[in-house]
N, CA, C and O atoms as a GROMACS GRO file, in nm:
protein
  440
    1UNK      N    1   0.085  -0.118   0.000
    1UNK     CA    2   0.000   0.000   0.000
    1UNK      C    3   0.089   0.124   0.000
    1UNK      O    4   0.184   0.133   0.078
    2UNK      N    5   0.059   0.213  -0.083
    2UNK     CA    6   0.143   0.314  -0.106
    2UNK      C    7   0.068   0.455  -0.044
    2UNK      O    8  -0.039   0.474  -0.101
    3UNK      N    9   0.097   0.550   0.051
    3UNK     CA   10   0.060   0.678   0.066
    3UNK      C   11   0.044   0.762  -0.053
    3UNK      O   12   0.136   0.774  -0.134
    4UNK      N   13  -0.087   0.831  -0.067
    4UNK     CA   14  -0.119   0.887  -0.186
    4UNK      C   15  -0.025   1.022  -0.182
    4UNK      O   16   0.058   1.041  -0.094
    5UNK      N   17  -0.048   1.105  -0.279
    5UNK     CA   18   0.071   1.177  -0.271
    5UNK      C   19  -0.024   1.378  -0.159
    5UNK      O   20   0.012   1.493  -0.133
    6UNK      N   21  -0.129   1.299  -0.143
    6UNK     CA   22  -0.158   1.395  -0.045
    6UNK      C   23  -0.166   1.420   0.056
    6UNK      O   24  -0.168   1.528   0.115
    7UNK      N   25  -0.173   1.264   0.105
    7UNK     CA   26  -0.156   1.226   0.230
    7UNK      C   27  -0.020   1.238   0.294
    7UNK      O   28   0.007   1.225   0.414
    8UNK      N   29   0.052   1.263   0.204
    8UNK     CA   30   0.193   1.275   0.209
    8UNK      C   31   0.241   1.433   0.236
    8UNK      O   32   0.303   1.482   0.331
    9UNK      N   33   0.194   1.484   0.129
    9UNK     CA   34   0.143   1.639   0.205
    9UNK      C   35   0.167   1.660   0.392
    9UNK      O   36   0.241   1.705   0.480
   10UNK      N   37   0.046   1.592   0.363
   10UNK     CA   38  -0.040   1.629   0.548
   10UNK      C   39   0.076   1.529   0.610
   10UNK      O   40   0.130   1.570   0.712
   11UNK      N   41   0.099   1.460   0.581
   11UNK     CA   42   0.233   1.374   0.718
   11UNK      C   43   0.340   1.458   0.672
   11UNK      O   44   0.400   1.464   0.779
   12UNK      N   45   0.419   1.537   0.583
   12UNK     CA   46   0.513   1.616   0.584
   12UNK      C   47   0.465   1.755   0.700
   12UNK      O   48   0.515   1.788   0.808
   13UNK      N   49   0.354   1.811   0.627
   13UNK     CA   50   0.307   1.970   0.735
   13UNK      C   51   0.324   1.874   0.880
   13UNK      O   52   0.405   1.930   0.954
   14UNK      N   53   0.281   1.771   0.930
   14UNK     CA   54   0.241   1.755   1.043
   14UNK      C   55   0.417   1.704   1.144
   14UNK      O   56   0.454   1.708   1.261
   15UNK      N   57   0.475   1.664   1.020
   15UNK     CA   58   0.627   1.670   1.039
   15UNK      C   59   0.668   1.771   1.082
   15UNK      O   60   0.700   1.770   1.201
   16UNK      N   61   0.684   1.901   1.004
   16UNK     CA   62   0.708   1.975   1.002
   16UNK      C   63   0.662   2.098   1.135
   16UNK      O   64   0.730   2.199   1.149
   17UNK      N   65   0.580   2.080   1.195
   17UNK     CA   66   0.492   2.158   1.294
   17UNK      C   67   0.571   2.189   1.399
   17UNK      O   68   0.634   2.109   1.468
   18UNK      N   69   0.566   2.354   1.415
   18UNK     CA   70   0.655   2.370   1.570
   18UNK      C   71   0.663   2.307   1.670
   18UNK      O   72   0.555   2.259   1.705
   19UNK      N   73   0.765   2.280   1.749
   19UNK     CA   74   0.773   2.171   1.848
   19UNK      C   75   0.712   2.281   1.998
   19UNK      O   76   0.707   2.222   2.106
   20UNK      N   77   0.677   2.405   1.998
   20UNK     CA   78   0.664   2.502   2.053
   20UNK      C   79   0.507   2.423   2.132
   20UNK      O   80   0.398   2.424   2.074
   21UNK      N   81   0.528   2.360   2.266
   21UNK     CA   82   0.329   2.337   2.304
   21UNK      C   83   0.275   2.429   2.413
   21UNK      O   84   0.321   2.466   2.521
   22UNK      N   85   0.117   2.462   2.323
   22UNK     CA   86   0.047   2.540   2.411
   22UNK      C   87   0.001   2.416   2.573
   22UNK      O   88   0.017   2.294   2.573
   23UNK      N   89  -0.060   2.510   2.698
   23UNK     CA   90  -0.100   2.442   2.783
   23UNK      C   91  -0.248   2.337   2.738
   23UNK      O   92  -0.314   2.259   2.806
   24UNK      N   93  -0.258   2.372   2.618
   24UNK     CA   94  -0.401   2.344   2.586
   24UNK      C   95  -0.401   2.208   2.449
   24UNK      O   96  -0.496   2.149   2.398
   25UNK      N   97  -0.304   2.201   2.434
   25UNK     CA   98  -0.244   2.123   2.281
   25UNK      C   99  -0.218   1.988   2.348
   25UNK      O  100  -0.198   1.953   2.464
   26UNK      N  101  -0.228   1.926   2.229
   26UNK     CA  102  -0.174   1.730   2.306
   26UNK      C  103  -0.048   1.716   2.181
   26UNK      O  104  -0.048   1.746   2.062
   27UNK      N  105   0.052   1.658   2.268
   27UNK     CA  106   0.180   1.578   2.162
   27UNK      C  107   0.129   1.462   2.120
   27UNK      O  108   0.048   1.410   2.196
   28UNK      N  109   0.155   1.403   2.015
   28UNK     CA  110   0.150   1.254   2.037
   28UNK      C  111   0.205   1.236   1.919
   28UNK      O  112   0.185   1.317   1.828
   29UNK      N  113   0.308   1.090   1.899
   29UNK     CA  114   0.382   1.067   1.858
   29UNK      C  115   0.348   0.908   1.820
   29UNK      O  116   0.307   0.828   1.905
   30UNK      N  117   0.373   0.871   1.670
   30UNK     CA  118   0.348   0.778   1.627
   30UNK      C  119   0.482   0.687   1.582
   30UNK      O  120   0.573   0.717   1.506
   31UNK      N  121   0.464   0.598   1.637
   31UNK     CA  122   0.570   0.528   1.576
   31UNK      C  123   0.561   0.404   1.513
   31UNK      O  124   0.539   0.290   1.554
   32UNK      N  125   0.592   0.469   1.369
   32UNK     CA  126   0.582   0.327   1.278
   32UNK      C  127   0.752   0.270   1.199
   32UNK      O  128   0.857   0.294   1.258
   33UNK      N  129   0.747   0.202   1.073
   33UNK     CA  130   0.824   0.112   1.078
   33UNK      C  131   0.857   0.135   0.886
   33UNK      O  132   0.894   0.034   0.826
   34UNK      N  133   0.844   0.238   0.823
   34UNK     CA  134   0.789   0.223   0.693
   34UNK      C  135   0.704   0.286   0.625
   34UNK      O  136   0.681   0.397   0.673
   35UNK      N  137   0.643   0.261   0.527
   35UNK     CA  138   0.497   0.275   0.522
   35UNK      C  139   0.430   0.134   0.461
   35UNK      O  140   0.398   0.104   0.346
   36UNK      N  141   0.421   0.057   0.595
   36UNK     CA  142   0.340  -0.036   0.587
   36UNK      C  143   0.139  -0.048   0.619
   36UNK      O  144   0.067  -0.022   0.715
   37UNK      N  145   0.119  -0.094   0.498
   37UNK     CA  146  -0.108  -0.108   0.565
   37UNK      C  147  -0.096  -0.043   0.691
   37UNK      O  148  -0.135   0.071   0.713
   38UNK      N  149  -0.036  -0.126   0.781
   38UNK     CA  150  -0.099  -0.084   0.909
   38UNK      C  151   0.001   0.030   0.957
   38UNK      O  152  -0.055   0.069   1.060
   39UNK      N  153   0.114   0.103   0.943
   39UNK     CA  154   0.118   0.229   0.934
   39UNK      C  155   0.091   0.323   0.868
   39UNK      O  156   0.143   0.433   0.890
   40UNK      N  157  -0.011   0.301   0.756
   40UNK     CA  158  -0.097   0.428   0.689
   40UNK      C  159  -0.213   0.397   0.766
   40UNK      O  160  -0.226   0.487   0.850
   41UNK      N  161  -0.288   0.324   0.775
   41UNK     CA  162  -0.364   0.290   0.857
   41UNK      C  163  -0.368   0.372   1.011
   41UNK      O  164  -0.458   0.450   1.043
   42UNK      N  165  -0.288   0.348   1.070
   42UNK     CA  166  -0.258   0.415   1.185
   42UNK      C  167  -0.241   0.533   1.196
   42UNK      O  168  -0.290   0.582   1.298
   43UNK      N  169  -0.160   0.637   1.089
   43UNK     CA  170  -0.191   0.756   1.102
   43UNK      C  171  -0.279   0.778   1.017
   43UNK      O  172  -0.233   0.876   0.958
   44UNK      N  173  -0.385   0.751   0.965
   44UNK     CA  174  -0.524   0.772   0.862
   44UNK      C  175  -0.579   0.835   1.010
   44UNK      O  176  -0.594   0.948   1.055
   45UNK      N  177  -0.603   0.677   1.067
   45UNK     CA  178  -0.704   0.716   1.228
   45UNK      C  179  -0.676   0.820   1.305
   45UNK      O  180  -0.759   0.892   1.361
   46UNK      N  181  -0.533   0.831   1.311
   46UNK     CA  182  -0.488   0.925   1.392
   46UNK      C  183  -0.540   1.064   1.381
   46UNK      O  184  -0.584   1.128   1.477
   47UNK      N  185  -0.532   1.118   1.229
   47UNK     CA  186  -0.544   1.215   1.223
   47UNK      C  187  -0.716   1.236   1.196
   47UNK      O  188  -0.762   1.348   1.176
   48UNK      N  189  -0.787   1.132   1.198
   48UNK     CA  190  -0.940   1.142   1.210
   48UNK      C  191  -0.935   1.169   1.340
   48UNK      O  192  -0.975   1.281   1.374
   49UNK      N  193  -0.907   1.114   1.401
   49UNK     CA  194  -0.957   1.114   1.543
   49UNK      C  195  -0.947   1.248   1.628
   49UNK      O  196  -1.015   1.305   1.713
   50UNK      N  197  -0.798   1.271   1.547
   50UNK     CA  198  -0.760   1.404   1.648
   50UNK      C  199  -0.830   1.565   1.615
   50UNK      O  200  -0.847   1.656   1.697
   51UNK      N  201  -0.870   1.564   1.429
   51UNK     CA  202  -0.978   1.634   1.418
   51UNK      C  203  -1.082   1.645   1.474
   51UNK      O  204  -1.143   1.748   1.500
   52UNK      N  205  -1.116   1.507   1.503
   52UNK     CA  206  -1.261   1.548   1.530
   52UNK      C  207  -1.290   1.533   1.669
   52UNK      O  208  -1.404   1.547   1.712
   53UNK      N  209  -1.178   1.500   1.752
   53UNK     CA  210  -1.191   1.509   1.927
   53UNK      C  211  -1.088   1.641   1.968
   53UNK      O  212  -1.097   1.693   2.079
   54UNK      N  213  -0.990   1.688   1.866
   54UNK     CA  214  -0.910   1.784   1.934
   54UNK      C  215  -0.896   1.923   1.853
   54UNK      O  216  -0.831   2.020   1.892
   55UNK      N  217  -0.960   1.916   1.749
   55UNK     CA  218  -1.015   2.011   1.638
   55UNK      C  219  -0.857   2.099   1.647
   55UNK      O  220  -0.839   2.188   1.730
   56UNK      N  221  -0.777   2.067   1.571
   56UNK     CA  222  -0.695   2.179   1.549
   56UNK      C  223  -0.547   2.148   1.677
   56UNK      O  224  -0.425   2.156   1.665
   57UNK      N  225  -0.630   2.113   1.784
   57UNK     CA  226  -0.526   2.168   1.910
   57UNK      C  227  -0.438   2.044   1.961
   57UNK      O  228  -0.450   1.997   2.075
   58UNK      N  229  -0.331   1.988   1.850
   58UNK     CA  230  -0.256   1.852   1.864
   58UNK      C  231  -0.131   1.899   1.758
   58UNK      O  232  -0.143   1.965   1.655
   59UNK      N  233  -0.030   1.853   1.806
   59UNK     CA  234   0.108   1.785   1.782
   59UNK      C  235   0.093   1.672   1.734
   59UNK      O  236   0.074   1.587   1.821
   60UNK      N  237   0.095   1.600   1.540
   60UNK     CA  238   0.168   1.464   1.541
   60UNK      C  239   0.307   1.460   1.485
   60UNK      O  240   0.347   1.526   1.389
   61UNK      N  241   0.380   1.371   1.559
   61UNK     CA  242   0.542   1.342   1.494
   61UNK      C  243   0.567   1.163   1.455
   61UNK      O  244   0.614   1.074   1.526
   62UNK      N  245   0.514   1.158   1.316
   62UNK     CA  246   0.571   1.031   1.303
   62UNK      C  247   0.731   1.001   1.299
   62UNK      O  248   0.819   1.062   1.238
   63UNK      N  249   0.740   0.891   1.380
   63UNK     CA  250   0.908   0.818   1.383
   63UNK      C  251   0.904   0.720   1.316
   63UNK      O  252   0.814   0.642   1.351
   64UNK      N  253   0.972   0.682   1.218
   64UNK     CA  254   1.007   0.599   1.125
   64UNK      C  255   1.130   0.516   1.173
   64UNK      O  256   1.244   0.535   1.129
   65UNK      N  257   1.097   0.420   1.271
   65UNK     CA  258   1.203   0.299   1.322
   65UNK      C  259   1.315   0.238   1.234
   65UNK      O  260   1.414   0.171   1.264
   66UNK      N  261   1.275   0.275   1.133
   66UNK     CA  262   1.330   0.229   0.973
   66UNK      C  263   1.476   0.326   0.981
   66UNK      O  264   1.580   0.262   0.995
   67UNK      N  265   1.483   0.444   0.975
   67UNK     CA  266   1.539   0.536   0.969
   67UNK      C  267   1.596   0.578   1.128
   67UNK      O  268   1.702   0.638   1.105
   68UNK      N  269   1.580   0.574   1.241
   68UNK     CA  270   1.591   0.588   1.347
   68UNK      C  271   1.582   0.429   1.417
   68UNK      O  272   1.465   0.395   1.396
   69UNK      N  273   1.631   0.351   1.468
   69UNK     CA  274   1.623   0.179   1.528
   69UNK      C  275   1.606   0.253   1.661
   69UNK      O  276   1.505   0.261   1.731
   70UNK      N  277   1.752   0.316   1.683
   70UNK     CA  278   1.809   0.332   1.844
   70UNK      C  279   1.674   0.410   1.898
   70UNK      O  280   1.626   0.355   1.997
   71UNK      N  281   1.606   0.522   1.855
   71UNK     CA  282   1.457   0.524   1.906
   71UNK      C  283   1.329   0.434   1.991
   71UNK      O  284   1.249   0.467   2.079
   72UNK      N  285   1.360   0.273   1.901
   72UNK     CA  286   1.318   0.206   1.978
   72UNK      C  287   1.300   0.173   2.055
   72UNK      O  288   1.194   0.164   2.116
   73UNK      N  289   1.451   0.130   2.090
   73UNK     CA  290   1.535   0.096   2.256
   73UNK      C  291   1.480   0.229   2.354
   73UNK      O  292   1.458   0.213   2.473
   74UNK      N  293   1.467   0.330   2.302
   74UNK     CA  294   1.528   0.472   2.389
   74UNK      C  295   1.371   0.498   2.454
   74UNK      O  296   1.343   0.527   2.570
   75UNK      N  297   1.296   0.481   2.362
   75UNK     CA  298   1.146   0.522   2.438
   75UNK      C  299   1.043   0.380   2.495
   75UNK      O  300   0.928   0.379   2.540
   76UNK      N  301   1.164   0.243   2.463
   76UNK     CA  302   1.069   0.146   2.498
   76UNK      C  303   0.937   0.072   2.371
   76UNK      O  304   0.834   0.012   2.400
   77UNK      N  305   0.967   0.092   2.292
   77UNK     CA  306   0.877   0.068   2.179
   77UNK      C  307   0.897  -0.063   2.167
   77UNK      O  308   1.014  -0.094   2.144
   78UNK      N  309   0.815  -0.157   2.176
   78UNK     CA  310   0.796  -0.313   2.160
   78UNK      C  311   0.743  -0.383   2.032
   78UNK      O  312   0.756  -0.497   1.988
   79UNK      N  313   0.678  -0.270   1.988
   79UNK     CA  314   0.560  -0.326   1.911
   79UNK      C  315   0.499  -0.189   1.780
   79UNK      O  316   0.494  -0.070   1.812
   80UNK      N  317   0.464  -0.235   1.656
   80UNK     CA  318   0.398  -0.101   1.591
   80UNK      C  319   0.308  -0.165   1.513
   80UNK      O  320   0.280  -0.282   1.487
   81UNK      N  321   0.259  -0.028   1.475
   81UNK     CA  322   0.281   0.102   1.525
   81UNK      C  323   0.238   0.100   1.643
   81UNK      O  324   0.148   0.022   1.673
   82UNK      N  325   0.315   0.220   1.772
   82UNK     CA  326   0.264   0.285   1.871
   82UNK      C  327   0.239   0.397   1.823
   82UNK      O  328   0.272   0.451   1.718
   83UNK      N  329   0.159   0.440   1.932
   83UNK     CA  330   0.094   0.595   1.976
   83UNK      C  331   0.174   0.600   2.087
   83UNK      O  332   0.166   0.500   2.158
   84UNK      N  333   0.258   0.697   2.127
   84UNK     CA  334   0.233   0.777   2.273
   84UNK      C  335   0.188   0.896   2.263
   84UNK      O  336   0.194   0.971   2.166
   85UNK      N  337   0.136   0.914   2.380
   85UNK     CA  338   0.060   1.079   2.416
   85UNK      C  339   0.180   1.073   2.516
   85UNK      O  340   0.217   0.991   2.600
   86UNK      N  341   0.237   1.223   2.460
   86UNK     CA  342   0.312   1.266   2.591
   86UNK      C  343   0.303   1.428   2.640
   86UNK      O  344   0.378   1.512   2.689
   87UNK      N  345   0.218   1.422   2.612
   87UNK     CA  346   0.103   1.562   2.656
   87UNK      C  347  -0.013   1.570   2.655
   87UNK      O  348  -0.048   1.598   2.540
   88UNK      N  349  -0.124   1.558   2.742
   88UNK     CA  350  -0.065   1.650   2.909
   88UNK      C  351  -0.035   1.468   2.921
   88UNK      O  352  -0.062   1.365   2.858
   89UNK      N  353   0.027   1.504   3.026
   89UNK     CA  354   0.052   1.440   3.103
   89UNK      C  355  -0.057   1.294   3.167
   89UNK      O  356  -0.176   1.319   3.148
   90UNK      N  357  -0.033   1.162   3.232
   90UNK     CA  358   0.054   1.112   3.231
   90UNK      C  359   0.095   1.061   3.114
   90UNK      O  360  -0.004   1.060   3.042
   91UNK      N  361   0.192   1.016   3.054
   91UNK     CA  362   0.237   0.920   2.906
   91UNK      C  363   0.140   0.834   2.878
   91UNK      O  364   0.064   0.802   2.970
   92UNK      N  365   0.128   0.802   2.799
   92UNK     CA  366  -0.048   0.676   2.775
   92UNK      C  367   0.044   0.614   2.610
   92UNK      O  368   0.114   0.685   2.539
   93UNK      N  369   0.013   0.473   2.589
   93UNK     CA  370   0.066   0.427   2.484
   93UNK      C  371  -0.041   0.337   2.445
   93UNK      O  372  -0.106   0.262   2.518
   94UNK      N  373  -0.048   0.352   2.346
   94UNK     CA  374  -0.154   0.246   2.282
   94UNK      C  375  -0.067   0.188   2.098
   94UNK      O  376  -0.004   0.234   2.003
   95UNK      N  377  -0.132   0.044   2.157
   95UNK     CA  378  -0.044  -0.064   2.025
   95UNK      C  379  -0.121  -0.087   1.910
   95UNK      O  380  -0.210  -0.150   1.966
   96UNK      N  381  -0.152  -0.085   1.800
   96UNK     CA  382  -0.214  -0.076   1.705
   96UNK      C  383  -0.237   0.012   1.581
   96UNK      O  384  -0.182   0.119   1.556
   97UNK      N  385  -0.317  -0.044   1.518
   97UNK     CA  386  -0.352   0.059   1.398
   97UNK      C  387  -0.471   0.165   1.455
   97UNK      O  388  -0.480   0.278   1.407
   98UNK      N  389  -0.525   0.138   1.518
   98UNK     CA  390  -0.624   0.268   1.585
   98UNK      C  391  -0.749   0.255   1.529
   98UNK      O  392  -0.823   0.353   1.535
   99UNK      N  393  -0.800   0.126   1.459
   99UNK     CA  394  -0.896   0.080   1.390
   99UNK      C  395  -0.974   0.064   1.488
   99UNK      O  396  -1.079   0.104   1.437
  100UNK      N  397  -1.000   0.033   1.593
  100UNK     CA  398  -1.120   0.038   1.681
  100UNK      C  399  -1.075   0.167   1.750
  100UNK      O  400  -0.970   0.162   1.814
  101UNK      N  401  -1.153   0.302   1.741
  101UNK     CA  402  -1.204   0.418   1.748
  101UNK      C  403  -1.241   0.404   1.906
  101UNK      O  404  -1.178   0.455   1.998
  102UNK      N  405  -1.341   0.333   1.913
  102UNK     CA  406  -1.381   0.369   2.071
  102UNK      C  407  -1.267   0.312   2.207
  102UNK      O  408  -1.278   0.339   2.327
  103UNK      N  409  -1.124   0.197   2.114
  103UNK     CA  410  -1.075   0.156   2.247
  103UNK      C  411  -0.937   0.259   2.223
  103UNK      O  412  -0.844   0.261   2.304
  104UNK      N  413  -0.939   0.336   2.109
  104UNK     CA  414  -0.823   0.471   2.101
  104UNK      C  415  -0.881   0.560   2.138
  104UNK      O  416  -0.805   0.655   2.120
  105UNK      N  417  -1.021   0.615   2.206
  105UNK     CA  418  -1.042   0.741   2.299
  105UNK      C  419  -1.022   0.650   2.429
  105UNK      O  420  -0.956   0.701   2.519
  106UNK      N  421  -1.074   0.520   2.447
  106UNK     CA  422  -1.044   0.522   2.567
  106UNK      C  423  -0.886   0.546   2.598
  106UNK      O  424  -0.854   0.636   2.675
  107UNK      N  425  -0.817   0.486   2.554
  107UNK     CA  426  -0.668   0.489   2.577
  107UNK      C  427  -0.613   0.616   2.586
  107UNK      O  428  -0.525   0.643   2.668
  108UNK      N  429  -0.669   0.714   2.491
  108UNK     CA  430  -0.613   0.815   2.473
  108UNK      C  431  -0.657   0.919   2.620
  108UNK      O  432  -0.592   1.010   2.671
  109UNK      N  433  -0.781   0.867   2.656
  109UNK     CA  434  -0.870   0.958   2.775
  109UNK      C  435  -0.916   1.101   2.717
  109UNK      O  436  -0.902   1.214   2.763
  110UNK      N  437  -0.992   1.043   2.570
  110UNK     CA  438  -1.049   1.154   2.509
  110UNK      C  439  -1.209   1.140   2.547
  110UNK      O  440  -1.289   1.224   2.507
   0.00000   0.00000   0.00000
């Protein structure tokens, strides 16, 4: 499965996004492996979800394990794609593609 070339777009801008966070903004950080199904997949949901529960007010940074390994080790990553939220506070990680919607708000505590 190949990322269309617009979607590619929106994961570059979302790359690209000041690392600068308001008190009011969520980080969260995806970590995939590629662009494998289930890491387009995973940030597809991601960025549904965060529209339409955080309208605007989110940080995503995909990590590409591919390109970065030692990342792995460094944040504990077992498994992908992950999600961490590491804003607000506490850290929350969820394993998957994000295809079930209602058990990624729960996780997320949206």
């Amino acid at each position: 499965m190949e990322i269309k070339q617009e979607e590619k777009a929106h994961t570059n801008r979302l790359k690209e996004q000041p690392k600068k966070i308001n008190d009011d903004e969520w980080v969260l950080r995806l970590y995939v492996a590629g662009q494998t199904p289930k890491s387009v997949t995973a940030l597809n949901n991601l960025i549904l979800i965060c529209e339409e529960q955080l309208r605007g007010k989110y940080q995503i940074e995909v990590i590409d394990l591919l390109e970065k390994p030692q990342l792995a080790r460094d944040n504990q990553i077992i498994a992908i794609p992950t999600l961490v939220r590491k804003f607000p506070m506490p850290v929350k990680k969820i394993i998957g593609d994000l295809s079930n919607i209602e058990r990624a708000l729960v996780g997320l505590d949206l």
